[in-house]
Biopython code that builds the backbone (N, CA, C, O; Angstrom):
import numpy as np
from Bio.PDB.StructureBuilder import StructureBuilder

atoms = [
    (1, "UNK", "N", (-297.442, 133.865, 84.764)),
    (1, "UNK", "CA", (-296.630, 135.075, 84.823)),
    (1, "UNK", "C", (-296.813, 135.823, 83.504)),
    (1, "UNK", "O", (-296.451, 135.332, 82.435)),
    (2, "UNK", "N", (-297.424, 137.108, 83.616)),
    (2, "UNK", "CA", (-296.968, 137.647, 82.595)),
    (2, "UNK", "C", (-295.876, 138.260, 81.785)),
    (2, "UNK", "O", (-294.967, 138.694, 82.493)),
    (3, "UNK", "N", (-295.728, 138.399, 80.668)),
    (3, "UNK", "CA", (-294.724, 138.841, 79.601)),
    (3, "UNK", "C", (-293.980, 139.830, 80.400)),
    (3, "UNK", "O", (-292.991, 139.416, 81.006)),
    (4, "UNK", "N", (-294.208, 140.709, 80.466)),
    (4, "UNK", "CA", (-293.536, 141.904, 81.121)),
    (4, "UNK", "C", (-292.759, 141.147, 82.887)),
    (4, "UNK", "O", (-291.622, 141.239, 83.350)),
    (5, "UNK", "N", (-293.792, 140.579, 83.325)),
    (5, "UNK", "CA", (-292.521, 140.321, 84.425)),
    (5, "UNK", "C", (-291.751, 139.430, 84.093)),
    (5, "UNK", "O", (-290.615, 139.500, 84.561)),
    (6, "UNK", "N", (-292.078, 138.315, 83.200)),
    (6, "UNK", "CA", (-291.217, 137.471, 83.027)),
    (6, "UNK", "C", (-289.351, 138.199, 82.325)),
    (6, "UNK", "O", (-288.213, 137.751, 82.461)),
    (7, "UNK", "N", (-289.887, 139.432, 81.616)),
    (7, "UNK", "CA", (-288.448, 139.468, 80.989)),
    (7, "UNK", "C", (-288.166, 140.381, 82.482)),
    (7, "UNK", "O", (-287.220, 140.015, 83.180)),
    (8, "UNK", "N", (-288.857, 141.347, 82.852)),
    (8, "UNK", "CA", (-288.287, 142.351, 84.129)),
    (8, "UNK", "C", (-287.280, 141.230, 85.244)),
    (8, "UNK", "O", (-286.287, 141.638, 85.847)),
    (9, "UNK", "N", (-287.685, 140.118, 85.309)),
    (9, "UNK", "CA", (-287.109, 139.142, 86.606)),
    (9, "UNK", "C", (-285.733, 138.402, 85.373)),
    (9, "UNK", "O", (-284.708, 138.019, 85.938)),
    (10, "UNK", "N", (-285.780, 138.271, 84.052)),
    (10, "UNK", "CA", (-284.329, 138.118, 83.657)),
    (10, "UNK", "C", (-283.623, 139.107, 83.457)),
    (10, "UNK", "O", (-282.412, 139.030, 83.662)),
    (11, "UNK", "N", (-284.184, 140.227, 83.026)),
    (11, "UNK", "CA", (-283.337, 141.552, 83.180)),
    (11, "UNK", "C", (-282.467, 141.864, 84.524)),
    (11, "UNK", "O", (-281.273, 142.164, 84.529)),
    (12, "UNK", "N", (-283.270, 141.737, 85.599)),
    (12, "UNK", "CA", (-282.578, 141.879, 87.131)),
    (12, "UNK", "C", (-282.216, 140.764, 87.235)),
    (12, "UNK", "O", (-281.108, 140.890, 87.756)),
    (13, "UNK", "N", (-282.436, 139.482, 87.060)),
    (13, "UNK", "CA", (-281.425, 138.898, 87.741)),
    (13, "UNK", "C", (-279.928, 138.677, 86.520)),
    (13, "UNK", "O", (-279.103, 137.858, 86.925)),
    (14, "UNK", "N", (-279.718, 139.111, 85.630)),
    (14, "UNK", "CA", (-278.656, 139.021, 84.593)),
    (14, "UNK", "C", (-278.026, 140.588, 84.640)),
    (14, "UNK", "O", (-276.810, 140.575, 84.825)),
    (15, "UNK", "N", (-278.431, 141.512, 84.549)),
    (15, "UNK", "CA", (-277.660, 142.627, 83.912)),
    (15, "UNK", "C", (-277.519, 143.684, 85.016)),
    (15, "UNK", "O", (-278.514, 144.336, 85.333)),
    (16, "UNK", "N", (-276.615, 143.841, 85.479)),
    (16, "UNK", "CA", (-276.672, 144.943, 87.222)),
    (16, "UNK", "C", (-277.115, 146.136, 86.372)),
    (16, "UNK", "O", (-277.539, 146.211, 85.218)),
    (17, "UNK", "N", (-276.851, 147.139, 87.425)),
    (17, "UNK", "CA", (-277.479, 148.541, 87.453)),
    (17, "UNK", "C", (-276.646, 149.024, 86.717)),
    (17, "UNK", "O", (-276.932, 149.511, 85.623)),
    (18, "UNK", "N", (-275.254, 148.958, 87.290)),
    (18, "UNK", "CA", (-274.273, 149.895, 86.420)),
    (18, "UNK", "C", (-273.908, 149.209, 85.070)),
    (18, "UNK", "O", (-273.087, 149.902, 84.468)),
    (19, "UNK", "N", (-274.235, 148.113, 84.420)),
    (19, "UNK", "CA", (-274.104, 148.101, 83.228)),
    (19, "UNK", "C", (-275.099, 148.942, 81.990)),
    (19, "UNK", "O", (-274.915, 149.219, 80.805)),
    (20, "UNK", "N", (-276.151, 149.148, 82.911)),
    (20, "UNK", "CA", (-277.294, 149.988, 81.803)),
    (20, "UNK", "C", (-276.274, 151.349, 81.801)),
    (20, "UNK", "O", (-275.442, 151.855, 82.554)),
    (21, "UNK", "N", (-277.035, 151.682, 80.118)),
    (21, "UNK", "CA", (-276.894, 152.886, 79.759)),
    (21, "UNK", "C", (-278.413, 153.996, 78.943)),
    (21, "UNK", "O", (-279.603, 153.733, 78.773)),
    (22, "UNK", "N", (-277.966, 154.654, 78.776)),
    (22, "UNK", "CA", (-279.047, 155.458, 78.044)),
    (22, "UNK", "C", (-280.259, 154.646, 77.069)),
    (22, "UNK", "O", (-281.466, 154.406, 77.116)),
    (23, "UNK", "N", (-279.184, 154.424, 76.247)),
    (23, "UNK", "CA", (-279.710, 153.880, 74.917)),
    (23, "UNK", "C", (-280.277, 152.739, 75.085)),
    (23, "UNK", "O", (-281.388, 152.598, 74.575)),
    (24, "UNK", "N", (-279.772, 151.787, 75.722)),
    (24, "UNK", "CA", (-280.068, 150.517, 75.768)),
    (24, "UNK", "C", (-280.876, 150.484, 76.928)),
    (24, "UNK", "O", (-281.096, 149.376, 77.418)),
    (25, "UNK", "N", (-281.353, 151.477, 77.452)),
    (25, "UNK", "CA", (-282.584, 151.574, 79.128)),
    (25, "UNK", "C", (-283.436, 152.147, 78.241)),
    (25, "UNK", "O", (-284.537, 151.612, 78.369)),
    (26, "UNK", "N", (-283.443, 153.051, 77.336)),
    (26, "UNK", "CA", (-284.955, 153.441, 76.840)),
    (26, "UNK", "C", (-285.301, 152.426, 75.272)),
    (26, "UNK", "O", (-286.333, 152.558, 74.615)),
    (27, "UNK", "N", (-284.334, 151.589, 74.979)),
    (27, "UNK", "CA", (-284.787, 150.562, 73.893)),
    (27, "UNK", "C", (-285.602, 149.373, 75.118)),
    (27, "UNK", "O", (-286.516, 148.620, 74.781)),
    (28, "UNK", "N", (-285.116, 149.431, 76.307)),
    (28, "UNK", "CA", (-286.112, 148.469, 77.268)),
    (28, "UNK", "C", (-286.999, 148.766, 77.509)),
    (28, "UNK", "O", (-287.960, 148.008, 77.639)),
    (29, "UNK", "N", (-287.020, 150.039, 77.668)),
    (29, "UNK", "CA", (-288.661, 150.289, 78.321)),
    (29, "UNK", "C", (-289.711, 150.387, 76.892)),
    (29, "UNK", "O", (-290.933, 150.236, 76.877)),
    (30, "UNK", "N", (-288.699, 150.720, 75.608)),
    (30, "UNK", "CA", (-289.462, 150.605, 74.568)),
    (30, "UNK", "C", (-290.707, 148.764, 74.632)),
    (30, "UNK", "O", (-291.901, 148.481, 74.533)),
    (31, "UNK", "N", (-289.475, 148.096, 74.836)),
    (31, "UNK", "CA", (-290.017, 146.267, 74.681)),
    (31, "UNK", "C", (-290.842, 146.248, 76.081)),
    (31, "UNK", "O", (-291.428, 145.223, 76.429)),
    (32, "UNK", "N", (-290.860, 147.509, 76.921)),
    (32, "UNK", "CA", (-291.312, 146.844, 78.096)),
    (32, "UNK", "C", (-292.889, 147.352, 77.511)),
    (32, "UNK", "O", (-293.638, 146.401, 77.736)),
    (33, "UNK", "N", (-293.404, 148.094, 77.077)),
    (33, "UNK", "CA", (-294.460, 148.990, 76.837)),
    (33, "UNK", "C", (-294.913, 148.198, 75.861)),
    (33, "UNK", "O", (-296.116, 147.964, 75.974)),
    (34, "UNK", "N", (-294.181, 147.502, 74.581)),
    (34, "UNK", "CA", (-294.811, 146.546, 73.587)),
    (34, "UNK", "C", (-295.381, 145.355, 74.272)),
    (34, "UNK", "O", (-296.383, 144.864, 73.753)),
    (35, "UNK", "N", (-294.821, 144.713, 75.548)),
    (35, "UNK", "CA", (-295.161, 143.509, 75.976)),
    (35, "UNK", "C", (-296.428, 144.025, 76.906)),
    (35, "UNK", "O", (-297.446, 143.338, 76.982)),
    (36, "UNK", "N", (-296.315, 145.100, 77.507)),
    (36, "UNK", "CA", (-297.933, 145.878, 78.110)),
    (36, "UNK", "C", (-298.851, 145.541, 77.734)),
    (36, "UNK", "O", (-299.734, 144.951, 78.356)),
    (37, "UNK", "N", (-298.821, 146.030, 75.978)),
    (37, "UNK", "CA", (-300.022, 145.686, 75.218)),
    (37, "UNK", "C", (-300.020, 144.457, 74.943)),
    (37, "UNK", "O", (-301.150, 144.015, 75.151)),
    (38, "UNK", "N", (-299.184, 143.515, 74.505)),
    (38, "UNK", "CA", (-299.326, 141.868, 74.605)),
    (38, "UNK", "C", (-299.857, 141.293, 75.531)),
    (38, "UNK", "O", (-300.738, 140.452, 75.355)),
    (39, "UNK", "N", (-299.315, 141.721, 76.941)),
    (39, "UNK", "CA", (-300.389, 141.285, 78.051)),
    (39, "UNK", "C", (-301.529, 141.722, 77.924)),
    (39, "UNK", "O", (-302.207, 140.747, 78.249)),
    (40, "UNK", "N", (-302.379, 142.712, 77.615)),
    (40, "UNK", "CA", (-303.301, 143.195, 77.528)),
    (40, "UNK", "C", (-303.708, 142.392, 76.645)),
    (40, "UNK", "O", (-303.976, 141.282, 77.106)),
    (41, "UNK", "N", (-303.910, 142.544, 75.213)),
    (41, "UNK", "CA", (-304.481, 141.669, 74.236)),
    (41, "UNK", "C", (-304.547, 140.385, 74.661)),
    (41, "UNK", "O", (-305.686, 139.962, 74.461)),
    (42, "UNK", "N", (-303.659, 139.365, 75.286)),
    (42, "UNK", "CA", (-303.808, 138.270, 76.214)),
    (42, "UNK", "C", (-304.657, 137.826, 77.690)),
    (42, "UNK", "O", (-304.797, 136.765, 78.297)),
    (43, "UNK", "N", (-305.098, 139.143, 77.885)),
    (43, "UNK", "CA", (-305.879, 139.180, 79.388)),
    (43, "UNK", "C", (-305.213, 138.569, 80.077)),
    (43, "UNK", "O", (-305.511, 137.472, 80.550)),
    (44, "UNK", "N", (-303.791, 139.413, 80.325)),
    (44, "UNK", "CA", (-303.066, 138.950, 81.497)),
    (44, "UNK", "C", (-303.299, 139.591, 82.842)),
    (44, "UNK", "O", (-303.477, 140.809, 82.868)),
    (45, "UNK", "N", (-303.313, 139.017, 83.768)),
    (45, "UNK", "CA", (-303.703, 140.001, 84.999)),
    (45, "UNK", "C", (-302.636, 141.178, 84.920)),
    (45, "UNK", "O", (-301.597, 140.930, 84.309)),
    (46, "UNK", "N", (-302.793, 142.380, 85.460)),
    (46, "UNK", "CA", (-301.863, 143.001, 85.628)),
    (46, "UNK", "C", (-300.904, 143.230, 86.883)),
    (46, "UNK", "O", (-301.219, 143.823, 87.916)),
    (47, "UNK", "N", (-299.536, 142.581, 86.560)),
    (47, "UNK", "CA", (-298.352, 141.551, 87.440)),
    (47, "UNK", "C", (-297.357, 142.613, 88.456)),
    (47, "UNK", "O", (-296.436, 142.324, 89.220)),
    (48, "UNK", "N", (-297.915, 143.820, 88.139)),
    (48, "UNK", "CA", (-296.399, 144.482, 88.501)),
    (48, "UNK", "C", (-295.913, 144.095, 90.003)),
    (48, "UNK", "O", (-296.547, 144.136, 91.058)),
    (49, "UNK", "N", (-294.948, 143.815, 89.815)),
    (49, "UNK", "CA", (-294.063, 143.359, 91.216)),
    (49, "UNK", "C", (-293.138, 144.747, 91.496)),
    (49, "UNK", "O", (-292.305, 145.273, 90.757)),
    (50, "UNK", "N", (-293.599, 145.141, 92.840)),
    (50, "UNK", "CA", (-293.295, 146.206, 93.398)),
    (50, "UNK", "C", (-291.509, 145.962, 93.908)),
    (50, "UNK", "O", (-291.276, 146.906, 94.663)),
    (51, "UNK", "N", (-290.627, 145.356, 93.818)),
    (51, "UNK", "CA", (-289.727, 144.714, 93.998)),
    (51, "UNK", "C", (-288.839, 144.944, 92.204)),
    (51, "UNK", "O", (-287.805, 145.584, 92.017)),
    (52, "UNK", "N", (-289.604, 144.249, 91.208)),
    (52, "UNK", "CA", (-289.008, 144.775, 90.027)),
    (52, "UNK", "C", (-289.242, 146.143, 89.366)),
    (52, "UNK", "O", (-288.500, 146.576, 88.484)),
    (53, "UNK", "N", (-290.138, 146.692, 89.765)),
    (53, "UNK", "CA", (-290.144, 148.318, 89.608)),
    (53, "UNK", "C", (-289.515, 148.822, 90.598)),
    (53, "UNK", "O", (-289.522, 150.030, 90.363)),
    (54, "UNK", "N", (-288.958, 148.644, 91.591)),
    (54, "UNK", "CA", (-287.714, 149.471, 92.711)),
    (54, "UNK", "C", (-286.660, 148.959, 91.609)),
    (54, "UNK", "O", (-285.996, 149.967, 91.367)),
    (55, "UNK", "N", (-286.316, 148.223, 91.057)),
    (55, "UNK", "CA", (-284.965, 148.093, 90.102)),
    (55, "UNK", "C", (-284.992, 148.748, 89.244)),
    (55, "UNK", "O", (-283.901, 149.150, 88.838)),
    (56, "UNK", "N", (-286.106, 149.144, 88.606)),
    (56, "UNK", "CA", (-286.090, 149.890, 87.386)),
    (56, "UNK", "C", (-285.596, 151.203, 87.885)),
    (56, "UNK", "O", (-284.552, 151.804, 87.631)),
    (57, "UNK", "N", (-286.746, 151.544, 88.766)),
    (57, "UNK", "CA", (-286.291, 153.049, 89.096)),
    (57, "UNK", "C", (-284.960, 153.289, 89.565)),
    (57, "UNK", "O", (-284.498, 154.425, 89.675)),
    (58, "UNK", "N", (-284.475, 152.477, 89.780)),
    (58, "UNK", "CA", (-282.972, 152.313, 90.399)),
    (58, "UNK", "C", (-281.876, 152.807, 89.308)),
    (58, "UNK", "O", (-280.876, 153.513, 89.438)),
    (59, "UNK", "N", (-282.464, 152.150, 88.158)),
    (59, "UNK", "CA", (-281.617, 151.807, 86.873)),
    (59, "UNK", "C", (-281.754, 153.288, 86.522)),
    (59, "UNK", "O", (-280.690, 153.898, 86.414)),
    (60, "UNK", "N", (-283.222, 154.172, 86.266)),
    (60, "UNK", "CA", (-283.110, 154.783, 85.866)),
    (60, "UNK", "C", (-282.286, 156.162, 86.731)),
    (60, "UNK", "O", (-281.423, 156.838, 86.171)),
    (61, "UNK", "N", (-282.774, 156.420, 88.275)),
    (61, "UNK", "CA", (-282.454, 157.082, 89.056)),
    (61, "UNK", "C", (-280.674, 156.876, 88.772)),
    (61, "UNK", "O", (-280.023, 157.892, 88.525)),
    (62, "UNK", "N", (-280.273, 156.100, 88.804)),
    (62, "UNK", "CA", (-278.476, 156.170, 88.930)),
    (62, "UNK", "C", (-277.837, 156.340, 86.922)),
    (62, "UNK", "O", (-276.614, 156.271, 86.795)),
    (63, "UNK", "N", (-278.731, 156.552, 85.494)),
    (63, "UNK", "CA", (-278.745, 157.106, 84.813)),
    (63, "UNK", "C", (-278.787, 159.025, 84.735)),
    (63, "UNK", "O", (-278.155, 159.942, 84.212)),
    (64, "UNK", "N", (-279.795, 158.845, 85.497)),
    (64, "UNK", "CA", (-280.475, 160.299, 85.639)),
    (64, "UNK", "C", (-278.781, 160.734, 86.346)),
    (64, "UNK", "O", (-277.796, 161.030, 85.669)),
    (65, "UNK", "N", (-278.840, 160.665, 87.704)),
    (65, "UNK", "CA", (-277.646, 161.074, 88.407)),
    (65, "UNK", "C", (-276.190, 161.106, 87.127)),
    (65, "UNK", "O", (-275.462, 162.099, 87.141)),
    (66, "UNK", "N", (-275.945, 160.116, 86.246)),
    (66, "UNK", "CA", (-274.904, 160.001, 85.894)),
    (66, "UNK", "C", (-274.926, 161.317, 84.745)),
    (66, "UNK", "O", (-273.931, 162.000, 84.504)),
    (67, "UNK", "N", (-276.090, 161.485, 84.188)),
    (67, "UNK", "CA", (-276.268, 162.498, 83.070)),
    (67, "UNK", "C", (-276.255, 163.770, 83.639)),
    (67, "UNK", "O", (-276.103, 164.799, 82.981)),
    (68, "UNK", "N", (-276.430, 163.719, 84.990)),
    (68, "UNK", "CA", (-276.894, 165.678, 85.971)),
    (68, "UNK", "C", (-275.773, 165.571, 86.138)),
    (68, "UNK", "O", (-275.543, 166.661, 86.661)),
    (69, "UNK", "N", (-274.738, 165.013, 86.090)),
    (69, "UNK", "CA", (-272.915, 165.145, 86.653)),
    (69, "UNK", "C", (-272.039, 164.897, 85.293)),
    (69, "UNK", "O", (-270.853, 164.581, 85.376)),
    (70, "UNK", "N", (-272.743, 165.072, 83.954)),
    (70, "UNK", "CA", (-272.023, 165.082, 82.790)),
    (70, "UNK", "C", (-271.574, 164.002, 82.205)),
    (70, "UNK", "O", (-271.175, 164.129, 81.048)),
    (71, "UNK", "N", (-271.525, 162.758, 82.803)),
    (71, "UNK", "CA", (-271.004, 161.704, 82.525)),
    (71, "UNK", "C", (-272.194, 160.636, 81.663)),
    (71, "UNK", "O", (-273.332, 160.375, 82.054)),
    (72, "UNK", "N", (-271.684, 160.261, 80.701)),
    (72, "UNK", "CA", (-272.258, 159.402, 79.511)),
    (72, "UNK", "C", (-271.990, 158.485, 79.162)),
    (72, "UNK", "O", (-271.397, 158.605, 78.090)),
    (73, "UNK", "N", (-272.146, 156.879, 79.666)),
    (73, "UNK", "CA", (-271.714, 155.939, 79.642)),
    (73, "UNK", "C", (-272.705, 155.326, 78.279)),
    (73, "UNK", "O", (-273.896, 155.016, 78.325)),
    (74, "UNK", "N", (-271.758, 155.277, 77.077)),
    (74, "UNK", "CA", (-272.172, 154.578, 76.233)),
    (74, "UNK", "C", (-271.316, 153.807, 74.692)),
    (74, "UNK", "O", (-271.956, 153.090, 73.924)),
]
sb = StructureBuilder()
sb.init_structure("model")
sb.init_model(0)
sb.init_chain("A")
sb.init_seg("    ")
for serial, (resi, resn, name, xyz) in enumerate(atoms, 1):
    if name == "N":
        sb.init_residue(resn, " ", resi, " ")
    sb.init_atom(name, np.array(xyz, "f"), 0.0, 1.0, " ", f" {name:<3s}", serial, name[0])
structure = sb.get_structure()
């Protein structure tokens, strides 16, 4: 398994949707993009599980919505 799915599958299964916020969803995708290149430099196959990217977008899609209706959970 690579780096990136390994933390994407503890991220979803530990932290729901509505606990993300702004700050702390783009400091993830920051670590998610550092572990990219770790897999890469490692010749990891590339893992994406179409199942943990529907969560992400989830995370981000119900951010997005919360910021177009004024509301700022942080």
């Amino acid at each position: 398994m690579c780096a990136v799915s390994a933390v994407h599958q503890y991220m979803w299964d530990k932290v729901p949707v509505e606990r993300w916020d702004r700050p702390m969803f783009d400091e993830y995708k920051h670590i998610i993009n550092l572990l990219e290149k770790l897999d890469t430099k490692l010749e990891q196959p590339d893992c994406e599980d179409p199942a943990k990217s529907a969560w992400m977008l989830e995370v981000e899609k119900r951010l997005q919505d919360l910021e177009a209706n004024g509301i700022h959970k942080e």
